[in-house]
C-alpha positions in Angstrom: 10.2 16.5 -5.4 12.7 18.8 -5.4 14.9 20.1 -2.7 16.5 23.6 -2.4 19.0 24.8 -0.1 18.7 28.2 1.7 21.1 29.5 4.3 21.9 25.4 5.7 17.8 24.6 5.4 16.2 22.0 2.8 13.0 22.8 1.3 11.3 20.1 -0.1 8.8 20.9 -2.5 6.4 18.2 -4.2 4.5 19.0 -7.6 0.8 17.6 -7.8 -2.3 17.9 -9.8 -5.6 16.7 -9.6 -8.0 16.5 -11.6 -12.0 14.8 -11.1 -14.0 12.3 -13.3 -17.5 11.8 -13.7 -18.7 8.5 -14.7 -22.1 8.0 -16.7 -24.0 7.2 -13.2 -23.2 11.0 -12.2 -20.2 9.6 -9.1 -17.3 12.1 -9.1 -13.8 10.6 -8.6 -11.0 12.8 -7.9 -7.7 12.1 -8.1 -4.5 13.5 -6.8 -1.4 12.7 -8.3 2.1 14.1 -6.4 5.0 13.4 -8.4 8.5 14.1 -6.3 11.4 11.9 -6.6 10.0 9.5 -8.5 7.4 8.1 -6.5 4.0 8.2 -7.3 0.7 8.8 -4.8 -2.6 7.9 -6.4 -5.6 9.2 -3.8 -8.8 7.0 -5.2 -12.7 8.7 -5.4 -14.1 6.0 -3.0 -13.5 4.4 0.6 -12.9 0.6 1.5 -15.6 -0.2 4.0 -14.7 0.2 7.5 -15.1 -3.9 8.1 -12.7 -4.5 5.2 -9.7 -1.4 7.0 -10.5 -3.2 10.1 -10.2 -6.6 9.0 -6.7 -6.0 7.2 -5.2 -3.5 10.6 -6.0 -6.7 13.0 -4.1 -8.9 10.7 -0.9 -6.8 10.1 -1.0 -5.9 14.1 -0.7 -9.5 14.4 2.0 -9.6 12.0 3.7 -6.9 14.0 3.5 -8.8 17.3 4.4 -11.9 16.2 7.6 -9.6 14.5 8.3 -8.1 17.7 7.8 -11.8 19.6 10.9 -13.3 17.5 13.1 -10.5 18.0 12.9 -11.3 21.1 13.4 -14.6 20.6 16.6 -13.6 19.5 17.3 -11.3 21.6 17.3 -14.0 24.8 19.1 -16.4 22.1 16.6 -19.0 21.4 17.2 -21.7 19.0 17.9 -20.8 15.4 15.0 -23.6 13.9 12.5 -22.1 16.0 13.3 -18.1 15.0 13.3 -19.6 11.4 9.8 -21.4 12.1 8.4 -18.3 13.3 9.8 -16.4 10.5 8.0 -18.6 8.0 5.0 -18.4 9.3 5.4 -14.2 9.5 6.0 -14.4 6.1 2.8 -16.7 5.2 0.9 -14.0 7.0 2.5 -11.1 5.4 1.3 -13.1 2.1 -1.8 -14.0 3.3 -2.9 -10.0 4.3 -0.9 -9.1 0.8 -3.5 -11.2 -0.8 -6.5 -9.6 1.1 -5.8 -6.2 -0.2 -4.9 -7.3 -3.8 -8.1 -9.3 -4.4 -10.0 -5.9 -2.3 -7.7 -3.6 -4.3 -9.3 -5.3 -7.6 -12.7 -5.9 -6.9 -13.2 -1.8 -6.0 -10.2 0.1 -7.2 -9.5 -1.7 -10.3 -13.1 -2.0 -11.4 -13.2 1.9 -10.2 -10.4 2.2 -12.6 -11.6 0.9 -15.9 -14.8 2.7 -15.5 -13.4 6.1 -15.5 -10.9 4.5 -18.0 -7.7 5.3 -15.4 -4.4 4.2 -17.2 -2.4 5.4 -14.6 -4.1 2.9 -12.0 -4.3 0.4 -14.1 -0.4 0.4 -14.6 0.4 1.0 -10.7 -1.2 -2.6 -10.4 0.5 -4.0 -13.0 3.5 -2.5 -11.3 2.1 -3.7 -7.5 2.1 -7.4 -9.1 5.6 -7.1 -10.6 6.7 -6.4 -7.1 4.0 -9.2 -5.3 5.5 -12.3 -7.3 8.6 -12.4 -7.3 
């Protein structure tokens, strides 16, 4: 992305490509790849089912409220050990929905991936991983 400034404005301006596969079994996959400062947007051919989006928004609305329940737990100045407790257990479920969408993320995008023989997705996982263990 690159940002140019005109009489006080900023004008942002992203630079993308896409370009479409077609494996064997005669499935199109398209792919959109915006490349700005650095970051990198990967838009796959296919859909997760709706039970599987579902599934993953109730858990990280959970996650959310159970946030926004501790702040105020520490906003009215509870007990330090019982923010902490809550805490871990946000983090568990942050873990828990992480490892939802990885296995999801591999049994559709991944395979997705290999069959139209998609480097660049390939490496964003390895990437995703780097950042989900440590």
């Amino acid at each position: 992305m690159s940002d140019i400034k005109e009489h006080g404005h900023t004008h942002t301006h992203e630079h993308f490509h896409e370009h479409t596969h077609v494996d064997e079994s005669g499935h199109e996959y398209t792919h959109t790849h915006i490349h700005g400062d650095g970051s990198h947007s990967h838009e796959h051919g296919h859909v997760h089912s709706p039970e599987h989006t579902k599934s993953v928004l109730n858990r990280m609305s959970r996650i959310i409220g159970h946030m926004e329940s501790t702040k105020r737990m520490v906003e009215d100045g509870r007990d330090c050990s019982e923010v902490l407790i809550q805490l871990s257990a946000i983090e568990s479920a942050i873990k828990s929905v992480s490892r939802v969408i990885l296995k999801e993320h591999m049994s559709t995008c991944i395979i997705d991936a290999v069959k139209r023989d998609d480097l660049d997705t390939l490496e964003e996982l390895n990437k995703a991983i780097d950042k989900f263990i440590k």
